[in-house]
N, CA, C and O of each residue as an XYZ file, in Angstrom:
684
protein
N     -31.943     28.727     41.100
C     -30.614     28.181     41.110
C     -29.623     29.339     41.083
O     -29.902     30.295     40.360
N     -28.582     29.357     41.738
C     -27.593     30.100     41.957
C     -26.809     30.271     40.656
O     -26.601     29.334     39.885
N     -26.344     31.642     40.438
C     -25.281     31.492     38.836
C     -23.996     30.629     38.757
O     -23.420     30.494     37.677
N     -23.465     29.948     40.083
C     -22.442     29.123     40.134
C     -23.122     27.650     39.612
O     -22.584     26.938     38.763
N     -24.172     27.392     40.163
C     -24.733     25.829     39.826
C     -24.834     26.205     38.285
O     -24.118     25.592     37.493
N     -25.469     26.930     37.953
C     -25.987     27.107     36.691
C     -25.198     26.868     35.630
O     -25.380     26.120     34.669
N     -23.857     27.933     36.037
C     -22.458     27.640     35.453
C     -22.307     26.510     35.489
O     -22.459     26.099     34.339
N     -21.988     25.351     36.442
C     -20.998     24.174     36.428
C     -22.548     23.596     35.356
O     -22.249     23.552     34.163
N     -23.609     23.305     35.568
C     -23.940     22.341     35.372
C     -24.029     22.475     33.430
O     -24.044     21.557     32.611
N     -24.070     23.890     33.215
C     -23.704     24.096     31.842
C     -22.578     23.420     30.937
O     -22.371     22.779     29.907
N     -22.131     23.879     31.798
C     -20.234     23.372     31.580
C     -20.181     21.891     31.436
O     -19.375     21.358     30.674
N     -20.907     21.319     32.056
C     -21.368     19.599     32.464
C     -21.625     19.284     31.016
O     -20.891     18.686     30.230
N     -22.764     19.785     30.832
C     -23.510     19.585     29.566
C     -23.079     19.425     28.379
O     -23.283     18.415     27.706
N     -22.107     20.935     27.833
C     -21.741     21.256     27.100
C     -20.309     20.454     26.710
O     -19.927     20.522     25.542
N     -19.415     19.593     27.828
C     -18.617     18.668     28.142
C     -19.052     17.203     27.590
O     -18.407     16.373     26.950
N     -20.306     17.196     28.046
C     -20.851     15.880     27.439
C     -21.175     15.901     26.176
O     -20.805     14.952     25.485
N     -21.855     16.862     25.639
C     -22.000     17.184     24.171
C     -21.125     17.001     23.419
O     -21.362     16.356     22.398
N     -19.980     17.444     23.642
C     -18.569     17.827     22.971
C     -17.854     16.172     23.075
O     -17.002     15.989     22.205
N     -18.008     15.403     23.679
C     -17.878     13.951     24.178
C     -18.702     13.161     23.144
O     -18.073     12.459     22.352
N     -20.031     13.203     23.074
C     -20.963     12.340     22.600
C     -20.459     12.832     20.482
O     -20.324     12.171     19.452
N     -20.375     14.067     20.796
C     -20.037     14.750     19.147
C     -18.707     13.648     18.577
O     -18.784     12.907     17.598
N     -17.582     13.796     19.454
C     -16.374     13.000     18.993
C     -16.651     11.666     18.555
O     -16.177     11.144     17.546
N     -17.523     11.091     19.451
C     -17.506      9.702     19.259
C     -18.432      9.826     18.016
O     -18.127      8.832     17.357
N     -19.456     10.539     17.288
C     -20.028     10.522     16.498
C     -19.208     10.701     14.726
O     -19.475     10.271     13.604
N     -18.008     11.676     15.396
C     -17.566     12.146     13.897
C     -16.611     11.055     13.233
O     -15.815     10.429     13.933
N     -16.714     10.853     11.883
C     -16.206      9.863     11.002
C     -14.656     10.844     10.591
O     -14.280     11.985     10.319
N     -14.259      9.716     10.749
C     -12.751     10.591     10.098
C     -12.380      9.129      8.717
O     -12.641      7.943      8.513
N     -11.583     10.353      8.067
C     -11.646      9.658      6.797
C      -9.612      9.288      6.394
O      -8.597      9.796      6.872
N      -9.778      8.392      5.519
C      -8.313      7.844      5.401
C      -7.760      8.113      4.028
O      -8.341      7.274      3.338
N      -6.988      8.788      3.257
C      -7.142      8.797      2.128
C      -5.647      7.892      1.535
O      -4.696      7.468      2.191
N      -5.929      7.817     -0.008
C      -4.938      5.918     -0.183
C      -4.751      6.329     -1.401
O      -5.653      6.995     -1.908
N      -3.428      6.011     -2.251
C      -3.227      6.322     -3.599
C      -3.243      5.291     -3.985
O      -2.743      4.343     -3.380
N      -4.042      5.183     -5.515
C      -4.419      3.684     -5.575
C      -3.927      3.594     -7.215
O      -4.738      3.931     -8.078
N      -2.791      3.203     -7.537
C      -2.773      2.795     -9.505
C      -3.470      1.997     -9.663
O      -3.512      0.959     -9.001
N      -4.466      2.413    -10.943
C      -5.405      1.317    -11.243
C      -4.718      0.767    -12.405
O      -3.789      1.357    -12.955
N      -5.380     -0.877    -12.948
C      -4.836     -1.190    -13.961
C      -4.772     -0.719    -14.962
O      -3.977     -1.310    -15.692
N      -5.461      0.495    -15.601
C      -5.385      0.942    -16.878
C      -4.561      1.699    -17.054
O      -4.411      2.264    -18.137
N      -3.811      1.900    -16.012
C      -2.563      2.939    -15.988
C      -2.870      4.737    -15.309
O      -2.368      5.819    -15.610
N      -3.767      4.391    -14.452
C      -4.851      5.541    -14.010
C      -4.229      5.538    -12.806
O      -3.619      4.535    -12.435
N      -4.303      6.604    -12.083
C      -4.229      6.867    -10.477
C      -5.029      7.531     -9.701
O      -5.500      8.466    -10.350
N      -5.404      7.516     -8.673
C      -6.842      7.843     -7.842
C      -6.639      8.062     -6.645
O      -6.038      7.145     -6.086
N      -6.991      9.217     -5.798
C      -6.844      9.299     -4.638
C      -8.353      8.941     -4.280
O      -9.275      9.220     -5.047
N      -8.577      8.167     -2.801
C      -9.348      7.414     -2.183
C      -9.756      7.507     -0.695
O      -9.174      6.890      0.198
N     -10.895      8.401     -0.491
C     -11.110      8.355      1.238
C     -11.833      7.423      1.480
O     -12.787      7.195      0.736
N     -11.631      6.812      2.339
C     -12.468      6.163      2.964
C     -12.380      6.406      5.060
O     -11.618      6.657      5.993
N     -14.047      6.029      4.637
C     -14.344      6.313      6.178
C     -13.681      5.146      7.170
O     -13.735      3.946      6.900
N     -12.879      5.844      8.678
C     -12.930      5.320      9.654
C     -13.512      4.363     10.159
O     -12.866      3.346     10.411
N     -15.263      4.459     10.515
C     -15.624      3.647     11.253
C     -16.165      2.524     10.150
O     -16.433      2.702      8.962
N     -16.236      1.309     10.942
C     -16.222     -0.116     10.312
C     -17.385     -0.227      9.239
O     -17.390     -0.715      8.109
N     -18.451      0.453     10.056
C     -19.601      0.280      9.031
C     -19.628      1.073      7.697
O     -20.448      0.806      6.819
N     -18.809      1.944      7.592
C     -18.169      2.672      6.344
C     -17.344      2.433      5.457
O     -17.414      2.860      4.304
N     -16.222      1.514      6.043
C     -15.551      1.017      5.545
C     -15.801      0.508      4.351
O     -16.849     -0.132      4.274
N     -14.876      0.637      2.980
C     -14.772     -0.475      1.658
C     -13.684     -1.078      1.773
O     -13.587     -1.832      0.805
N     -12.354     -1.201      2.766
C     -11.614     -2.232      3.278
C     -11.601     -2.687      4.560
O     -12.620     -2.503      5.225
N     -10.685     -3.233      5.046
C     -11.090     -4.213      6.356
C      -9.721     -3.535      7.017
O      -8.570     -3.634      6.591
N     -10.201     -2.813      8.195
C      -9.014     -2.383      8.693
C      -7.876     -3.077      9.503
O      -6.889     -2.584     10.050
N      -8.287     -4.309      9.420
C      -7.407     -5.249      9.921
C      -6.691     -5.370      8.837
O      -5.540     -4.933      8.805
N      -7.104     -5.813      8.073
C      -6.232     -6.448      6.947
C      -5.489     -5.409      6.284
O      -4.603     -5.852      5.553
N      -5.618     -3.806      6.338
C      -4.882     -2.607      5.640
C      -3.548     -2.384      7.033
O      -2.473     -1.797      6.911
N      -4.100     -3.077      8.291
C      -2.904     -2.610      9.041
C      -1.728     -4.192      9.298
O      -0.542     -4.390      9.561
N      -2.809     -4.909      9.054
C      -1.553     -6.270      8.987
C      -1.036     -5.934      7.395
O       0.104     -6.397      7.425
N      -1.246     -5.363      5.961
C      -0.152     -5.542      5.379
C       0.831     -4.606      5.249
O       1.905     -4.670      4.652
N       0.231     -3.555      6.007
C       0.915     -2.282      6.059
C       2.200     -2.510      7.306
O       3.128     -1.701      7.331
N       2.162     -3.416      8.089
C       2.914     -3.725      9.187
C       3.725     -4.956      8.874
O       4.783     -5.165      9.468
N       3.143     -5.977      7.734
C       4.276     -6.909      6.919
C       5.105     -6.176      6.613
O       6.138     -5.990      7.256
N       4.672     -5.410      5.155
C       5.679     -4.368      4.259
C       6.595     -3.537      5.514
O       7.802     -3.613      5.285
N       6.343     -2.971      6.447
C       7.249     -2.186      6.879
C       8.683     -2.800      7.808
O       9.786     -2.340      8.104
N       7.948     -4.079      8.048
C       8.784     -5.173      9.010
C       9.919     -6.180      7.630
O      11.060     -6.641      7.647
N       9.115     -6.140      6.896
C       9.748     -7.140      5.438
C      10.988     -6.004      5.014
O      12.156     -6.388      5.079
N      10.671     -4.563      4.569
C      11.279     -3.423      4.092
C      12.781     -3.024      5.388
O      13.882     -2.592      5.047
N      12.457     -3.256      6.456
C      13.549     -2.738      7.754
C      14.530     -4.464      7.613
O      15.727     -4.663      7.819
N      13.592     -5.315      7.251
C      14.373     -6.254      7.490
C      15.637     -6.603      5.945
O      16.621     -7.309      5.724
N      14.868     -5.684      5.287
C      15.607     -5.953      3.668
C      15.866     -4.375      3.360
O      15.081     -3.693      2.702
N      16.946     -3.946      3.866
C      16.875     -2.415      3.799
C      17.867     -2.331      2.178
O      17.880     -1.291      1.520
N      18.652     -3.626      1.728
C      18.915     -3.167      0.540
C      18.187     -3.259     -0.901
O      18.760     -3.042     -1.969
N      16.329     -3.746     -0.696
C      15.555     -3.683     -1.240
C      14.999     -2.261     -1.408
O      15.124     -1.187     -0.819
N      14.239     -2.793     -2.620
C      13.121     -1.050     -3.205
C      12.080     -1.567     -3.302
O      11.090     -1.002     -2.837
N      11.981     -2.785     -3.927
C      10.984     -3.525     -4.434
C      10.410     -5.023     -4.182
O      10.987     -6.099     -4.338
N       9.082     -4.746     -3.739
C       8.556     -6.349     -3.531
C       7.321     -6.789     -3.896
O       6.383     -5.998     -3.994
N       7.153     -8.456     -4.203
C       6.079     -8.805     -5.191
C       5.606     -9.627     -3.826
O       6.413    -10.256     -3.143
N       4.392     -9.551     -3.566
C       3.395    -10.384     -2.753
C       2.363    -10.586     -3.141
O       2.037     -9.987     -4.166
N       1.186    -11.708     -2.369
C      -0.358    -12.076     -2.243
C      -0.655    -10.651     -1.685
O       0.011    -10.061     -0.834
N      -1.570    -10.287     -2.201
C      -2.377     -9.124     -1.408
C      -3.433    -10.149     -0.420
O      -3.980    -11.228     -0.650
N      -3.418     -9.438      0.504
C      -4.299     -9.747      1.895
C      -5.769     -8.920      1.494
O      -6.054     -7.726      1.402
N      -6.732    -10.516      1.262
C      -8.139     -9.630      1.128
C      -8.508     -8.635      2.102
O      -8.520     -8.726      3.330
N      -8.874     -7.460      1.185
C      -9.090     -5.924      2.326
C      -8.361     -5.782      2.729
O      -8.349     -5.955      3.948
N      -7.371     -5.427      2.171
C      -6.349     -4.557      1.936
C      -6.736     -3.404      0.974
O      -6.388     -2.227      1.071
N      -7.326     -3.829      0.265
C      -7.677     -2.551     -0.992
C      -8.968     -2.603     -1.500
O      -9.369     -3.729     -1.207
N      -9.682     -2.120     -1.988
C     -11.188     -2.205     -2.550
C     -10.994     -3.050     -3.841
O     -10.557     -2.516     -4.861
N     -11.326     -4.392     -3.796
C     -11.525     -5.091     -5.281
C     -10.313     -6.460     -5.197
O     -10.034     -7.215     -6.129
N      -9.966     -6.476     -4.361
C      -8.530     -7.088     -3.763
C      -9.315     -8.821     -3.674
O     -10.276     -8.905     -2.909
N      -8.909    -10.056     -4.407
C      -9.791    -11.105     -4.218
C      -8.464    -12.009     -3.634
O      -7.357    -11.543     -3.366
N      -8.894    -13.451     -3.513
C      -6.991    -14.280     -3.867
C      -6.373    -14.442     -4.445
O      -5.315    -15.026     -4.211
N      -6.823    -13.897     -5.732
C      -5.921    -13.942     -6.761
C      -4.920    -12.738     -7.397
O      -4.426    -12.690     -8.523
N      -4.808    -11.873     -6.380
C      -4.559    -10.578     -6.676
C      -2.898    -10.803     -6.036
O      -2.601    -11.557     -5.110
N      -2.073    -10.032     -6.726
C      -0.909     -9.706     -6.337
C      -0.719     -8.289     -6.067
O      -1.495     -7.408     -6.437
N       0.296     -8.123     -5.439
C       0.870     -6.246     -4.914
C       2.370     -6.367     -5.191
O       3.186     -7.186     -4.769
N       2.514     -5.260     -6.069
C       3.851     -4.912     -6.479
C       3.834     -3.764     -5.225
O       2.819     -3.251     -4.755
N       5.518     -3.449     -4.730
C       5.232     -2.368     -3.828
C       6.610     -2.292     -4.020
O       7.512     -3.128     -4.075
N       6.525     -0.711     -4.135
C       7.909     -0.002     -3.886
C       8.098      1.370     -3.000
O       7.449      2.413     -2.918
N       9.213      0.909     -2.417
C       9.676      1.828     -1.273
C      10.612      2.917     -1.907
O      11.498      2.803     -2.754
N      10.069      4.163     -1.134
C      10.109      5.625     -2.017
C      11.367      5.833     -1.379
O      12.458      5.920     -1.943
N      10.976      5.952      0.610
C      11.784      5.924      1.363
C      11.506      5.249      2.800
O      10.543      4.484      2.845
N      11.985      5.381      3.561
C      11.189      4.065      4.423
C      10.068      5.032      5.226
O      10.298      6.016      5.929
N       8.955      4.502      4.929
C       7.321      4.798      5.638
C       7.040      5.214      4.318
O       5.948      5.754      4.495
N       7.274      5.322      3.180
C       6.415      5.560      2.038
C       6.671      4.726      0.747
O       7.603      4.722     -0.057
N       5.637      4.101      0.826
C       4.832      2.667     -0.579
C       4.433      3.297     -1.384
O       3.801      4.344     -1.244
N       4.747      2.744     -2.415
C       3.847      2.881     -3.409
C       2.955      1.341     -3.594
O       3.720      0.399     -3.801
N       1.687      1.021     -3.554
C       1.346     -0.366     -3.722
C       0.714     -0.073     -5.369
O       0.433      1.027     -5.843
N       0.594     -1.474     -6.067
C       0.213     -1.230     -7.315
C      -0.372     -2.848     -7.651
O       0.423     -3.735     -7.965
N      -1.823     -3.092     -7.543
C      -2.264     -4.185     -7.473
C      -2.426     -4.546     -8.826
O      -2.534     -3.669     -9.683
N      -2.464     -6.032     -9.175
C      -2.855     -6.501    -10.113
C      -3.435     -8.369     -9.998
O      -3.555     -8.977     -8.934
N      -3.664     -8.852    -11.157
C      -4.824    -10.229    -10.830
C      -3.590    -10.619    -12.211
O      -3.317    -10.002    -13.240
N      -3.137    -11.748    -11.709
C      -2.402    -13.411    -12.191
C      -3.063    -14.215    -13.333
O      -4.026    -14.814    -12.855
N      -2.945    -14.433    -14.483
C      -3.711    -15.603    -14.676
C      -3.422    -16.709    -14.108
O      -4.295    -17.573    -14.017
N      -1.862    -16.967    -13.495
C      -1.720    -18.257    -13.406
C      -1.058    -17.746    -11.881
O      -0.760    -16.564    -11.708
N      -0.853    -18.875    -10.720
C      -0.529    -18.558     -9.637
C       0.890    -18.126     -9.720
O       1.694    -18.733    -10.427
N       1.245    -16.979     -8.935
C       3.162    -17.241     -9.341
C       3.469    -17.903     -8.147
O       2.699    -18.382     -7.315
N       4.954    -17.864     -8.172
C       5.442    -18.756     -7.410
C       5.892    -18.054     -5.685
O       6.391    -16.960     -5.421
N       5.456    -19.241     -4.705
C       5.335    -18.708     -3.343
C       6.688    -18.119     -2.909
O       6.524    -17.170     -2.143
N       7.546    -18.306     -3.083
C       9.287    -17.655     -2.992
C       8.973    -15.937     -3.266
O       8.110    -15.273     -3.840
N       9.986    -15.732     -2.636
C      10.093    -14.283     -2.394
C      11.027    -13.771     -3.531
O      12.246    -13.946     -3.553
N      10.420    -13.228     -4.312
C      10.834    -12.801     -5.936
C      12.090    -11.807     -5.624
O      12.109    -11.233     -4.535
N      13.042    -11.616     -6.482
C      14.263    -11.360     -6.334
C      14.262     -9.910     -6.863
O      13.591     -9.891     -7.895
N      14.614     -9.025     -6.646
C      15.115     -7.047     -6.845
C      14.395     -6.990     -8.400
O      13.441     -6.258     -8.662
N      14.772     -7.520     -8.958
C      15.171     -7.517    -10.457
C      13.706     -7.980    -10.813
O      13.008     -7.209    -11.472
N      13.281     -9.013    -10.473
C      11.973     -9.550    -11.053
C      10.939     -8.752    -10.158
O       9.749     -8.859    -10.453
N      11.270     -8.044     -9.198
C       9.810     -7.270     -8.442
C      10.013     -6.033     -9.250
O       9.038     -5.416     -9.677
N      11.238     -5.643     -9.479
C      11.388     -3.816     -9.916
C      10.873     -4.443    -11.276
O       9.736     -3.971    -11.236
N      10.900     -5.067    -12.283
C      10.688     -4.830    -13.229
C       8.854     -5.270    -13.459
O       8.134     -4.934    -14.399
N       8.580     -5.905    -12.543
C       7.095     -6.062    -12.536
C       6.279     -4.771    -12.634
O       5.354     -4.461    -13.384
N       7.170     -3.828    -11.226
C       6.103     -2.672    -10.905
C       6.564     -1.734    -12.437
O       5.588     -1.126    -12.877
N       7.569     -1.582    -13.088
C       7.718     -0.862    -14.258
C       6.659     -1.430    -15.529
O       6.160     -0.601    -16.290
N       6.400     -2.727    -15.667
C       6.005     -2.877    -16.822
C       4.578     -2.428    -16.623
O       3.982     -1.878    -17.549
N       3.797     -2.718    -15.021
C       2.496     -2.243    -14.488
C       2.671     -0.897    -14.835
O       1.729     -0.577    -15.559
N       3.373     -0.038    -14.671
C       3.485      1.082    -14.575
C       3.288      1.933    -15.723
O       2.878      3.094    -15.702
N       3.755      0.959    -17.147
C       3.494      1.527    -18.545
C       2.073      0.995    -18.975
O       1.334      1.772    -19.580
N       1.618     -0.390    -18.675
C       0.969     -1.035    -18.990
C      -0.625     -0.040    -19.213
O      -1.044      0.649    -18.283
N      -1.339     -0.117    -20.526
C      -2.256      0.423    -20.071
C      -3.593      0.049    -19.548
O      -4.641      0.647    -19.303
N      -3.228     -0.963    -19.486
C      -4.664     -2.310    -18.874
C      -4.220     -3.167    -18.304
O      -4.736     -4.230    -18.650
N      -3.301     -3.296    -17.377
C      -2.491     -4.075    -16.603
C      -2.140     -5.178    -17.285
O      -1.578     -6.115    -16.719
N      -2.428     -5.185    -18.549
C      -1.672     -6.844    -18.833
C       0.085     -6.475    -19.441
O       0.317     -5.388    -19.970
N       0.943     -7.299    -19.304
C       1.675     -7.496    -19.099
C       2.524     -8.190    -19.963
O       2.642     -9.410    -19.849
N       3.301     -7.381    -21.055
C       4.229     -7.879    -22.201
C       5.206     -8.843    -21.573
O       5.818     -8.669    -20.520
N       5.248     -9.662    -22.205
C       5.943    -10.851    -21.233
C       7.430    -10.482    -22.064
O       8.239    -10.636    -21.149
N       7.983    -10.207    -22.905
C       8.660     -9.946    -23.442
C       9.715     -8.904    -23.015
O      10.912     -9.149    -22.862
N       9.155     -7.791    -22.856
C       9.620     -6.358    -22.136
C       9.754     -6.736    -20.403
O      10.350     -5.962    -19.655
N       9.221     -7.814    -19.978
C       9.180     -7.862    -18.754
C      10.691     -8.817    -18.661
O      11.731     -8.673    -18.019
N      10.306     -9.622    -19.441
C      11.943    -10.700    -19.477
C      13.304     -9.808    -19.722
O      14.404    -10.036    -19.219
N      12.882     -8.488    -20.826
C      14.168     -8.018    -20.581
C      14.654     -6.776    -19.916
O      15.633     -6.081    -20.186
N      13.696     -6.646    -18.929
C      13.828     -5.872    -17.884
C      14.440     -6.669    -16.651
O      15.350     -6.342    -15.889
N      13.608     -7.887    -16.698
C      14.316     -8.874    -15.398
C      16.091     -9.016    -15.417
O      16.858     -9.023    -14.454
N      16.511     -9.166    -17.454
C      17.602     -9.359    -17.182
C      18.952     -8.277    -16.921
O      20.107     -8.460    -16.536
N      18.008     -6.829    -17.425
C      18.748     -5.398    -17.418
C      18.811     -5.124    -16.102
O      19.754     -4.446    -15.695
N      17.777     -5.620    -15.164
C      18.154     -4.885    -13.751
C      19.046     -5.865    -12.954
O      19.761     -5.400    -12.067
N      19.053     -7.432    -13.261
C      19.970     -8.631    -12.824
C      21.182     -7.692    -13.146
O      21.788     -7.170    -12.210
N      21.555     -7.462    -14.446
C      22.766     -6.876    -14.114
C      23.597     -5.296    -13.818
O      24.770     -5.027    -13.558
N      22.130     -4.288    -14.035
C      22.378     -3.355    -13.544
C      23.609     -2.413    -13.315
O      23.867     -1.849    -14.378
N      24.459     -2.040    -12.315
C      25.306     -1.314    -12.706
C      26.754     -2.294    -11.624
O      27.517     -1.806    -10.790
N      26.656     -3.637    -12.066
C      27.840     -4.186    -11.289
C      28.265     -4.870    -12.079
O      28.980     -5.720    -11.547
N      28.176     -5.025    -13.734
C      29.086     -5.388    -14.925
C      30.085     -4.183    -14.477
O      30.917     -4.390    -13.593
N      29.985     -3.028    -15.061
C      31.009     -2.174    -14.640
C      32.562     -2.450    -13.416
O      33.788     -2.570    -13.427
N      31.052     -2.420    -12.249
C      31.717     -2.629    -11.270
C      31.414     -3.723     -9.944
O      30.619     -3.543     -9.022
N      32.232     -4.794    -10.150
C      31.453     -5.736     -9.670
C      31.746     -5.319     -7.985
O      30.621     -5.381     -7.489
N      32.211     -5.133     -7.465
C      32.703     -4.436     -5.879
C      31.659     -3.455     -5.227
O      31.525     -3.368     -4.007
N      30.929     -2.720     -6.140
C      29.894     -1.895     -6.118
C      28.545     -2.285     -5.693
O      28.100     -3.126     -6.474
N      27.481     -1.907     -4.471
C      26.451     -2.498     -4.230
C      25.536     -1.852     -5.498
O      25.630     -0.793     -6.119
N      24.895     -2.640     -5.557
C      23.774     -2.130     -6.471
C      22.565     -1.304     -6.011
O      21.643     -1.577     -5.242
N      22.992      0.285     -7.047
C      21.626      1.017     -7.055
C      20.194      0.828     -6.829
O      19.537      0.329     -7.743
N      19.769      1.075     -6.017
C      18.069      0.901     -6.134
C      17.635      2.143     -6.049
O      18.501      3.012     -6.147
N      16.076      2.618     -5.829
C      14.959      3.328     -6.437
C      13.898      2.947     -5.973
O      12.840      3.437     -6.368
């Protein structure tokens, strides 16, 4: 064989190799996850499906709610939803997601489990911000009902006693 065939058909080879390699390599996703005990965890998980410990459907439909819900409510920080099973590792129907917007394209999500169902209405500034705060101290995710009531009513009025003309601060 001539050193030109030899060349291309190398080149061939080594093309296909480099082809068959890509489709082989796992790429990984990494996820900040507050756990209920008041813990935080960074989390890879693999790309391809059979690796997966969430459902990548369900991490890009709630990731594409929140960002469509957040543009559509730009004077929000904070929102209380159903988490979408697989969405997160451990995520059942009974699970809720506190989520707060840092700035727009960055969540914080912060899951937690209900004893009792809450209510399907779209929870108001005041009752989502003070959810993700009390999660936030909480050291086992349960939830002083007490400190939470008077957080609901400190952020209701927030800084527009002062000044009622004034939009209200968020975070």
């Amino acid at each position: 064989m001539s050193r030109k065939k030899t060349r291309r058909s190398a080149h061939k080879m080594s093309a296909l190799r480099l082809t068959q390699s890509r489709q082989k390599r796992a790429y990984t996703e990494l996820s900040i996850i507050a756990h209920q005990d008041g813990s935080r965890s960074i989390s890879a998980y693999s790309n391809s499906p059979e690796g997966m410990l969430i459902n990548p459907k369900a991490l890009y439909l709630a990731k594409t709610l929140d960002k469509e819900w957040f543009s559509l409510n730009p004077h929000r920080s904070h929102r209380l939803r159903r988490a979408i099973v697989g969405e997160m590792p451990g995520v059942t129907p009974e699970t809720y997601v506190v989520i707060r917007q840092l700035e727009p394209g960055f969540r914080h999500y912060v899951p937690f489990k209900a004893l009792v169902p809450l209510p399907e209405v779209e929870a108001p500034e005041p009752v989502a911000h003070a959810f993700f705060d009390v999660l936030q101290k909480s050291p086992a995710g349960v939830i002083n009902h007490r400190e939470l009531g008077e957080l609901m009513r400190a952020y209701a009025v927030g800084g527009e006693a002062d000044n009622p003309g004034k939009p209200r601060t968020v975070h």
